[in-house]
VEXDREN-172706 format. One line per 8 residues: number of its first residue (from 0); their letters; for each residue x negated, y negated, z negated of C-alpha. Coordinates in nm, 2 decimals, padded with zeros to 4 digits. Layout:
% residues N
NUM	a	X,Y,Z; ...
This chain:
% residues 488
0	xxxxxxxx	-13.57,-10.06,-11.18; -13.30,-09.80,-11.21; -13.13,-09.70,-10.95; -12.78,-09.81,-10.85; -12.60,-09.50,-10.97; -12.28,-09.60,-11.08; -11.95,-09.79,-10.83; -11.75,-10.00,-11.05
8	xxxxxxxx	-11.52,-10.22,-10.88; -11.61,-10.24,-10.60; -11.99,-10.27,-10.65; -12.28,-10.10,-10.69; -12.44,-10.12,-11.05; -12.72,-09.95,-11.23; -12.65,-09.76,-11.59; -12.86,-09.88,-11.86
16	xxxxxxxx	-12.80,-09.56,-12.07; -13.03,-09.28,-12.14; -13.22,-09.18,-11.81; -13.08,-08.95,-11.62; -13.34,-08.70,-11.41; -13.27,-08.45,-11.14; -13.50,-08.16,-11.06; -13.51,-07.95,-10.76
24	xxxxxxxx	-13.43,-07.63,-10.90; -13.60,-07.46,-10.58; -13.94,-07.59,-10.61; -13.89,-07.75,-11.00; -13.95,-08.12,-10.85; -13.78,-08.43,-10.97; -13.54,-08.55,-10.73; -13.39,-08.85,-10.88
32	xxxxxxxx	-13.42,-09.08,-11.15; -13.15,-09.35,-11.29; -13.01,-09.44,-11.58; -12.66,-09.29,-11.76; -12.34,-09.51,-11.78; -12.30,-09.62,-12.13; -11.98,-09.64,-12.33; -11.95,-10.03,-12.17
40	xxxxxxxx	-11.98,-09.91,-11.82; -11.74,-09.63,-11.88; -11.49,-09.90,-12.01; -11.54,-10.16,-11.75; -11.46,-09.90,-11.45; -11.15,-09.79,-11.62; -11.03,-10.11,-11.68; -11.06,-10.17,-11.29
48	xxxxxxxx	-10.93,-09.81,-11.22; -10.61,-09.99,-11.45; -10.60,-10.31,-11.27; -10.64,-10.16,-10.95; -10.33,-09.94,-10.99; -10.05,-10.10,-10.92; -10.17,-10.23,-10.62; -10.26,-09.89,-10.46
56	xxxxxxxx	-09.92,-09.73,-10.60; -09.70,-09.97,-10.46; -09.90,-09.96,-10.11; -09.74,-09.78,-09.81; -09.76,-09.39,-09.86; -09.90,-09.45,-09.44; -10.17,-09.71,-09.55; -10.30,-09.47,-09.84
64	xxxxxxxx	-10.28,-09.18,-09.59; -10.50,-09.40,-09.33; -10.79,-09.44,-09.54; -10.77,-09.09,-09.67; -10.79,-08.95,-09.34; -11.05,-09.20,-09.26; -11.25,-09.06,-09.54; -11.23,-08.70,-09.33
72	xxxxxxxx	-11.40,-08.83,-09.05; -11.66,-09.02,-09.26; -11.75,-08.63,-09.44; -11.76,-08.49,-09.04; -11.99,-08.74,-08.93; -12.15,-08.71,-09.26; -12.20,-08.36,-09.29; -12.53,-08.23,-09.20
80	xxxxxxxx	-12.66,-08.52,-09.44; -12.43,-08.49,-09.72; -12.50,-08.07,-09.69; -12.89,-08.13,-09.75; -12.86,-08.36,-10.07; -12.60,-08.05,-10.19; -12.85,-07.86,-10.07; -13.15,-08.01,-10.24
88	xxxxxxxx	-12.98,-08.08,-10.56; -12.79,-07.75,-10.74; -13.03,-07.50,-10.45; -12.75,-07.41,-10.26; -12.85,-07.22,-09.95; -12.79,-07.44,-09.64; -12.55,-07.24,-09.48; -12.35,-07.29,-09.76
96	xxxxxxxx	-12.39,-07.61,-09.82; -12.28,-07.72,-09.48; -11.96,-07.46,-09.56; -11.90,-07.68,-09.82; -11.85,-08.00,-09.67; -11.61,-07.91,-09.43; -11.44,-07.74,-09.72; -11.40,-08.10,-09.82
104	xxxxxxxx	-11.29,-08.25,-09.47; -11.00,-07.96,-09.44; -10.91,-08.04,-09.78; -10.75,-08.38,-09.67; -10.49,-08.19,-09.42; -10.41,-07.95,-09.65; -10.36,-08.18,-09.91; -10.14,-08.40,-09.69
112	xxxxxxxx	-09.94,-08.11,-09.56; -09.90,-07.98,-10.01; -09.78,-08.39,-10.13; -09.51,-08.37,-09.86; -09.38,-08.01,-09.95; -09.39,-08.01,-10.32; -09.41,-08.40,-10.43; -09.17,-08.57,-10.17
120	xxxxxxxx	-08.81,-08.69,-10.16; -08.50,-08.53,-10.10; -08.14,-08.64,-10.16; -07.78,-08.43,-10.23; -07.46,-08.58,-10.25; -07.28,-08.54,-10.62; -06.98,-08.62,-10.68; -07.00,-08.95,-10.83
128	xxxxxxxx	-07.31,-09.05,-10.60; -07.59,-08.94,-10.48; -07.89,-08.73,-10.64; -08.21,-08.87,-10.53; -08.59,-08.68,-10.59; -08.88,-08.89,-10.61; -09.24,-08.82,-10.76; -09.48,-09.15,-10.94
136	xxxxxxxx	-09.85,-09.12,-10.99; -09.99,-09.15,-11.36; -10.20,-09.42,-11.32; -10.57,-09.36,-11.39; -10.75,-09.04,-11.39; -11.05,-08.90,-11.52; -11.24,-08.66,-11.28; -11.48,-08.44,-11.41
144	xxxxxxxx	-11.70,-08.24,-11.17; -11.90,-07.91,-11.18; -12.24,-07.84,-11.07; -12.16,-07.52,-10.82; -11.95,-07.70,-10.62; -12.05,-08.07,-10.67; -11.89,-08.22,-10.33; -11.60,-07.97,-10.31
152	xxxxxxxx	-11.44,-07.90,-10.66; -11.39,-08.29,-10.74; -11.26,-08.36,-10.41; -11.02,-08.12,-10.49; -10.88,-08.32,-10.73; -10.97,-08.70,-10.58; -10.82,-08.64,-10.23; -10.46,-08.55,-10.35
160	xxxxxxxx	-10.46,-08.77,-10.67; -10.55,-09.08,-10.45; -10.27,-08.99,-10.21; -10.00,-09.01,-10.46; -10.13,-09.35,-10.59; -10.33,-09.27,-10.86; -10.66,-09.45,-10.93; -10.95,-09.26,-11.07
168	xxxxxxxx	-11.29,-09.28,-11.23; -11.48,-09.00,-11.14; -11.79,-08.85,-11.38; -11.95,-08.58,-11.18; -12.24,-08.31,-11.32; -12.53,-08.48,-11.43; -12.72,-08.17,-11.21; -12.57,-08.34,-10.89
176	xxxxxxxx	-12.56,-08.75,-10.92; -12.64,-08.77,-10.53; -12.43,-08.58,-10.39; -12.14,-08.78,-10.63; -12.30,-09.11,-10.49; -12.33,-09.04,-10.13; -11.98,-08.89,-10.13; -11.82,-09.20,-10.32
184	xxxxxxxx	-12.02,-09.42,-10.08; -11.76,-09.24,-09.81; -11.49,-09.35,-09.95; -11.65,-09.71,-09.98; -11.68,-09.69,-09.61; -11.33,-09.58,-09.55; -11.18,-09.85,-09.69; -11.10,-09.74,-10.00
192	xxxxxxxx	-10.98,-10.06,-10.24; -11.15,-10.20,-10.54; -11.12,-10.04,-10.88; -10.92,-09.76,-10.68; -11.22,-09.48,-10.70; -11.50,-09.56,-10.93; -11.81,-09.34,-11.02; -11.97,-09.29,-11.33
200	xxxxxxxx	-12.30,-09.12,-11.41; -12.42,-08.93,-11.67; -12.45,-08.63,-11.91; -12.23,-08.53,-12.21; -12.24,-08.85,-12.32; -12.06,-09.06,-12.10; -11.82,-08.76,-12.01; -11.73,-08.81,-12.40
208	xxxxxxxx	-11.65,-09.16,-12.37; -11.44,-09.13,-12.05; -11.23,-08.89,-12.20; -11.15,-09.10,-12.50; -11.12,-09.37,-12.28; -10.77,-09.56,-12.19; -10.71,-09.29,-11.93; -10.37,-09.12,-11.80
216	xxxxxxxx	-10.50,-08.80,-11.78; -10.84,-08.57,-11.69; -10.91,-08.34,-11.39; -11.13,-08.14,-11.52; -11.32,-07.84,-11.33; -11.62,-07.66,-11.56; -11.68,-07.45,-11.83; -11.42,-07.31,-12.03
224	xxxxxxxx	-11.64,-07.43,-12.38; -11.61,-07.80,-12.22; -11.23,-07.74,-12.15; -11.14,-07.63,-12.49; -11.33,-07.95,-12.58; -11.12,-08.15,-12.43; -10.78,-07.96,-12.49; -10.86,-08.03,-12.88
232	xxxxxxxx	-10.93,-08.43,-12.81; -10.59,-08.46,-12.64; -10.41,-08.26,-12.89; -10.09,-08.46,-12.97; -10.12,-08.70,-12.68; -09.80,-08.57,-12.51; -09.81,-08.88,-12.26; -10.17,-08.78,-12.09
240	xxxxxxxx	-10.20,-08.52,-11.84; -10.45,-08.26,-11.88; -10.56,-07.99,-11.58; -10.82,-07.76,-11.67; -10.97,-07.50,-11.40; -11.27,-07.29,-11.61; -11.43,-06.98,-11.52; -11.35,-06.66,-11.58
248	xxxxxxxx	-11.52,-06.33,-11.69; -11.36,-06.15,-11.32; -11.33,-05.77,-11.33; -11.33,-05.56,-11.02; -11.23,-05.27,-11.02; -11.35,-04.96,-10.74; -11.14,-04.65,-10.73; -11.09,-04.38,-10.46
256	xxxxxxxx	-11.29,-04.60,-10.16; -11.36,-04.40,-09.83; -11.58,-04.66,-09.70; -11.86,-04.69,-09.98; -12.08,-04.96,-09.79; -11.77,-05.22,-09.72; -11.66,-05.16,-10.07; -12.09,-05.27,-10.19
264	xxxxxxxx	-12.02,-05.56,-09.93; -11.73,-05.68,-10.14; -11.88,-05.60,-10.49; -12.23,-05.79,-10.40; -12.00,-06.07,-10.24; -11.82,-06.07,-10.53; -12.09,-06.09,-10.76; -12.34,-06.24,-10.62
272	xxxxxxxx	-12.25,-06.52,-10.32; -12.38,-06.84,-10.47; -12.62,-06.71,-10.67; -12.32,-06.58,-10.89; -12.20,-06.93,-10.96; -11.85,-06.94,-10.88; -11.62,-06.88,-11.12; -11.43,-06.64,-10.98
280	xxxxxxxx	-11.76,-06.41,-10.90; -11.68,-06.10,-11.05; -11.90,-06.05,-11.37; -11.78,-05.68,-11.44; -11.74,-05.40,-11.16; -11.54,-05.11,-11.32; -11.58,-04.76,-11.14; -11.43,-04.44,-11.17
288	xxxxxxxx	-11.66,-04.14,-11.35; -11.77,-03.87,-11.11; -11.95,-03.86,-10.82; -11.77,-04.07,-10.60; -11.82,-04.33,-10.84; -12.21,-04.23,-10.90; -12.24,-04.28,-10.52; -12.07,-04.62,-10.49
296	xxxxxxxx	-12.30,-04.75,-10.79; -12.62,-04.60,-10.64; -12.49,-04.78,-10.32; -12.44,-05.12,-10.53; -12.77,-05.11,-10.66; -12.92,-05.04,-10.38; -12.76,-05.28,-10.17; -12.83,-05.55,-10.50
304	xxxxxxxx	-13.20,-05.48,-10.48; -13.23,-05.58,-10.16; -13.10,-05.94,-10.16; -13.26,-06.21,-09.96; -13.30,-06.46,-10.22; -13.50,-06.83,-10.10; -13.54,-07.16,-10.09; -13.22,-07.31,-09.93
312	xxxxxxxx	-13.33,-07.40,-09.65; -13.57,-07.09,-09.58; -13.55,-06.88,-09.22; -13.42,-06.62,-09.27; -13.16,-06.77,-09.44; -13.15,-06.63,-09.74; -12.85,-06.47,-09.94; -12.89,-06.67,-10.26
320	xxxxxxxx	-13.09,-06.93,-10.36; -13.17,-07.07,-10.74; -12.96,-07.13,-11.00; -12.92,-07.46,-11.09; -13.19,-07.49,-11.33; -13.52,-07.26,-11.46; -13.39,-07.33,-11.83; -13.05,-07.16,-11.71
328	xxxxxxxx	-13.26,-06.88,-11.53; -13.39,-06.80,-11.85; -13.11,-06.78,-12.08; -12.96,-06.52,-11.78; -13.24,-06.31,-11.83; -13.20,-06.37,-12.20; -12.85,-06.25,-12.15; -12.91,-05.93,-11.97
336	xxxxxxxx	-13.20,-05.82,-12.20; -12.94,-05.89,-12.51; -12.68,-05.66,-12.33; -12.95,-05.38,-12.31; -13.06,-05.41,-12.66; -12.65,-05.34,-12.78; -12.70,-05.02,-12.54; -12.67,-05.10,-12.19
344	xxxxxxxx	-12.83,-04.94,-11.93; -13.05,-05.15,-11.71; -12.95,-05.03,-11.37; -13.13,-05.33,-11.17; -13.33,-05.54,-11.34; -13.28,-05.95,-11.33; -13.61,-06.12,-11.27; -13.69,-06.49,-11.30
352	xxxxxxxx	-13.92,-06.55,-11.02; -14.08,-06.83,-11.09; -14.07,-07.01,-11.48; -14.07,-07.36,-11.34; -13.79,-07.29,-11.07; -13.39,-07.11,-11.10; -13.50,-06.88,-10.89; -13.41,-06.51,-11.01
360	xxxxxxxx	-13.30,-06.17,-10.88; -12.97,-05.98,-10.91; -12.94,-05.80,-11.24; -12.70,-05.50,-11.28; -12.60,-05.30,-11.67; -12.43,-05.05,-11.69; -12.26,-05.16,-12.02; -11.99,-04.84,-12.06
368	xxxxxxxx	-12.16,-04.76,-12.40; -12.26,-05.10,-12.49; -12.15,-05.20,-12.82; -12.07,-05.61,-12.88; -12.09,-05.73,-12.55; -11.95,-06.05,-12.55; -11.66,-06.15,-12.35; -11.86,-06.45,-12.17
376	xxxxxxxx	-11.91,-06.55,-11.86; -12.26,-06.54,-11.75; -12.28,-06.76,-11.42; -12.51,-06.65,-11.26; -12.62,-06.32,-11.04; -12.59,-06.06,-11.39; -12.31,-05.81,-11.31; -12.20,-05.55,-11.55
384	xxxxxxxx	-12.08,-05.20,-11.45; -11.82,-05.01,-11.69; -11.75,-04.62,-11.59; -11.44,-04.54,-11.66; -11.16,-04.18,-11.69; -10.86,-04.29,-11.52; -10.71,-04.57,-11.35; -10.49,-04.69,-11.59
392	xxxxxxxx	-10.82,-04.73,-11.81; -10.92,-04.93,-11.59; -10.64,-05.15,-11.57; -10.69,-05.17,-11.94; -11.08,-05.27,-11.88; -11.04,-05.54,-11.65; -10.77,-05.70,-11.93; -10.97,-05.71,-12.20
400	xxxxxxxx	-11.10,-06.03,-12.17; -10.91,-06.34,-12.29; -11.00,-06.51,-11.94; -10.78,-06.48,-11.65; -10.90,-06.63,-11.34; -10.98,-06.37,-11.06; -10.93,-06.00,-11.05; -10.97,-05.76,-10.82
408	xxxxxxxx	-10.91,-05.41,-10.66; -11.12,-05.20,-10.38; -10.92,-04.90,-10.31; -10.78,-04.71,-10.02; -10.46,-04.64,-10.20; -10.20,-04.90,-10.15; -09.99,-04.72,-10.51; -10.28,-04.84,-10.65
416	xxxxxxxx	-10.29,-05.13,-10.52; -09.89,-05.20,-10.63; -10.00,-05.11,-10.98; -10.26,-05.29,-10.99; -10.09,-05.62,-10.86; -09.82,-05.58,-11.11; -10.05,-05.54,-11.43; -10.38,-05.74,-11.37
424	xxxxxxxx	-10.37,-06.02,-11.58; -10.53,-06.34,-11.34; -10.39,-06.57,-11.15; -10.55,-06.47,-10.86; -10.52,-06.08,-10.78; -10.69,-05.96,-10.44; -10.68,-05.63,-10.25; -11.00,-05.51,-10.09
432	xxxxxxxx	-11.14,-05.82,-10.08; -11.39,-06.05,-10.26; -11.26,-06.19,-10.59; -11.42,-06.52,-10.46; -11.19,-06.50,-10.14; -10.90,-06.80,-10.25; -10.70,-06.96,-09.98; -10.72,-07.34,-10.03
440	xxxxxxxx	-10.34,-07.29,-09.87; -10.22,-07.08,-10.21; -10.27,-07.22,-10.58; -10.61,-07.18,-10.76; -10.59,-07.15,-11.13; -10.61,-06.88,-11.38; -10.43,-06.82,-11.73; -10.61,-06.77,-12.07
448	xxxxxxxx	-10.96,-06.94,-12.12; -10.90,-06.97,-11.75; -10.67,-07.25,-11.73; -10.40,-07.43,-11.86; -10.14,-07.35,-11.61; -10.14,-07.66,-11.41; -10.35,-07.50,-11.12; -10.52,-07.67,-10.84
456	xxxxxxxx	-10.57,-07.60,-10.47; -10.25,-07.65,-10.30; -10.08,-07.71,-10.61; -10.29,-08.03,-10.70; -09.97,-08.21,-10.62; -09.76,-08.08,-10.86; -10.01,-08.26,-11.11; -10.10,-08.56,-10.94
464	xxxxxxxx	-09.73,-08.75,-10.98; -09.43,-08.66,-11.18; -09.11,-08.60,-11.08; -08.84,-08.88,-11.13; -08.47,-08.81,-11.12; -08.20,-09.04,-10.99; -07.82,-09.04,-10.94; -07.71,-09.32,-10.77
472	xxxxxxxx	-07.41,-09.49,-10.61; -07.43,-09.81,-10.40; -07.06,-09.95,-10.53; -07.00,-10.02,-10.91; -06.65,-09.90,-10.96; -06.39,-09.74,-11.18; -06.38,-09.36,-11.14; -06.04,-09.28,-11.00
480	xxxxxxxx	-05.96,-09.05,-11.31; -06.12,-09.17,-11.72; -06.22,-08.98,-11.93; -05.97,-08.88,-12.23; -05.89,-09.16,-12.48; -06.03,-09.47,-12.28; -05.75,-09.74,-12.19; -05.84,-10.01,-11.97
């Protein structure tokens, strides 16, 4: 009997789709087994998402709040349980795992604290009136989650969408169906009404359907292939909303650094926390020529070669654990071994550990001389390394790329740093720091194959309801002076 993977109304259903299988990509076990929503079950949980609407909309701002923050305690009391099925589903190290959930618990006060500064309600007196600012939900969203984040990335979206009303039916990755489940079975808990957050699992499939689907708009998080995708199918449907947040091919850049080992510590955390999948790891590390340079990338290596890398749970802890699947392990190898045969230099070489697991090593080319590199992002622990003259080369080199997520600078000198700020082309930009450093405080979102300018984080309000404009007046009267040419 398939399991009861999908919450539709309410209630707990099983797909009776394609089967849908989940496999430990630490030890290449199956985890789970269910069955995909089909294109009927898709259907049925947007039309209680719609009939669920106006309900939730019209409710109380306070009573929507309540079971939102209820929700927060649910993931607190929840955590150490909902970390292992992370955890044990996409290989995420423990200790990051467990980050990750109270990532999702601060997310509710933070997302409070955003509706109330950029969607709330403000009056001015006119002179005929008043001028009154108000901000509507859209009505039913699609939310699409990613594998690297499973618990955190949709939540990013769900938590502030639900508190301006909107309903939504939420498709996670088909790598992470338990983690979807168990955090859906949360909001159950809290309270949340029917029809107002409904779950749908299953691959490309049923992500197709939901997007064609009678829906007000998508959330999307993923790759920037899948984005584009859905860009295309809502091109000329002006009334749905559409907010994409895709990866990015993130240059750092390494220039005139006193402190060689804490710059390494913030070009392997850039590259390679999380196994190197976040999308704002950096993917290309652009150093100076000359022997400072030569001894930071000796350093980097060296540092690189030397990464604890383990099953998630594993003491030590380890640094990274798999990637998310042994298939995707071996199309990163693939990848670096293509980048040395257009003429880069293998500098630390990427090994797939095990051909049954997503275990692999860090992998670092030096592809200054490379010819045809493609301007991709490879998520996973592959960094490239591109030597360059001057600085304003590499300004140049970290902007050639038509992403435009997360760049960054490592760099004692702060006219570097002003020049650098001024001309990187990202919407994130950070200063002797880790390109994966973003403040859930501050907007996340990039520009190019990045994004579509509607960026997420502490902007997910400005997305989640529109902005309605009033002028009003409480009497219904003559003006004391017409307008030329009327006679009354």
């Amino acid at each position: 009997m398939s399991e009861l993977s999908n919450f539709i109304k309410g209630q707990w259903k099983a797909g009776s789709g394609e089967q849908l299988v989940t496999i430990n990509p630490a030890n290449g076990e199956q985890t789970y087994a269910s069955n995909a929503a089909t294109a009927a079950d898709v259907n049925e949980a947007v039309a209680a998402a719609r009939a669920a609407f106006d309900d939730w909309a019209y409710r109380p701002l306070e009573e929507r709040i309540a079971i939102v923050t209820k929700f927060r305690d649910l993931l607190k009391e929840n955590a150490e349980e909902l970390a292992q099925t992370i955890s044990e589903e996409v290989g995420k190290p423990l200790w990051e795992a467990r980050t990750e959930v109270t990532t999702m618990a601060n997310k509710v006060d933070i997302s409070l604290t955003s509706y109330g500064a950029r969607t709330g309600e403000s009056r001015n007196k006119v002179a005929d009136g008043e001028a009154v600012l108000r901000h509507r939900p859209h009505g039913v969203f699609g939310v699409f989650g990613p594998y690297n984040f499973p618990g955190h990335l949709p939540n990013g979206h769900i938590v502030p969408a639900l508190i301006a009303g909107n309903t939504i039916v939420f498709k996670p990755s088909e790598y992470a169906p338990r983690t979807a489940i168990k955090t859906v079975a949360l909001w159950e808990k809290a309270g949340v009404p029917a029809g107002v957050v409904n779950l749908v699992n299953g691959g490309r499939d049923t992500g197709i359907t939901l997007g064609q689907s009678d829906i007000d708009g998508v959330l999307f998080t993923g790759s920037s292939q899948t984005g584009a995708a859905l860009h295309k199918q809502f091109a000329g449907q002006t009334g749905k909303l559409l907010a994409l947040e895709m990866g990015g091919n993130n240059p750092l850049v390494v220039w005139n650094v006193k402190d060689i080992d804490a710059a390494v510590f913030m070009a392997v955390s850039s590259a390679f926390i999380s196994a190197g999948q976040r999308c704002t790891c950096a993917r290309r590390i652009i150093v100076q020529k000359g022997a400072e340079g030569d001894a930071f990338v000796q350093r980097f290596v060296e540092v690189a070669s030397k990464l604890g890398v383990g099953a998630p749970a594993a003491e030590p802890a380890p640094f990274m654990g798999p990637v998310v699947s042994a298939a995707v392990a071996g199309k990163l190898v693939q990848a670096q071994n293509d980048m040395v045969a257009k003429g880069g230099k293998l500098l630390l070489e990427m090994r797939q550990l095990d051909p049954n697991t997503g275990f692999v090593t860090a992998g670092i080319v030096d592809t200054t001389d490379a010819k045809g590199i493609a301007d991709e992002e490879w998520f996973g622990p592959l960094a490239q390394v591109i030597r360059v003259d001057s600085f304003d080369d590499a300004i140049r080199a970290a902007n050639a790329t038509q992403y435009g997520l997360a760049s960054g600078l490592l760099s004692n000198d702060e006219a570097l740093w002003q020049k650098f700020n001024l001309r990187a082309r990202a919407g994130i930009v950070n200063w002797n720091r880790p390109t994966t450093g973003a403040a859930s405080s501050a907007p996340f979102g990039g520009v190019g194959k990045s994004g579509n300018h509607r960026p997420s984080a502490y902007y997910a309000a400005d997305y989640c309801a529109y902005p309605v404009a009033s002028i009003e007046n409480s009497a219904l009267e003559l003006p004391a002076k017409l307008s030329p040419g009327m006679n009354f």
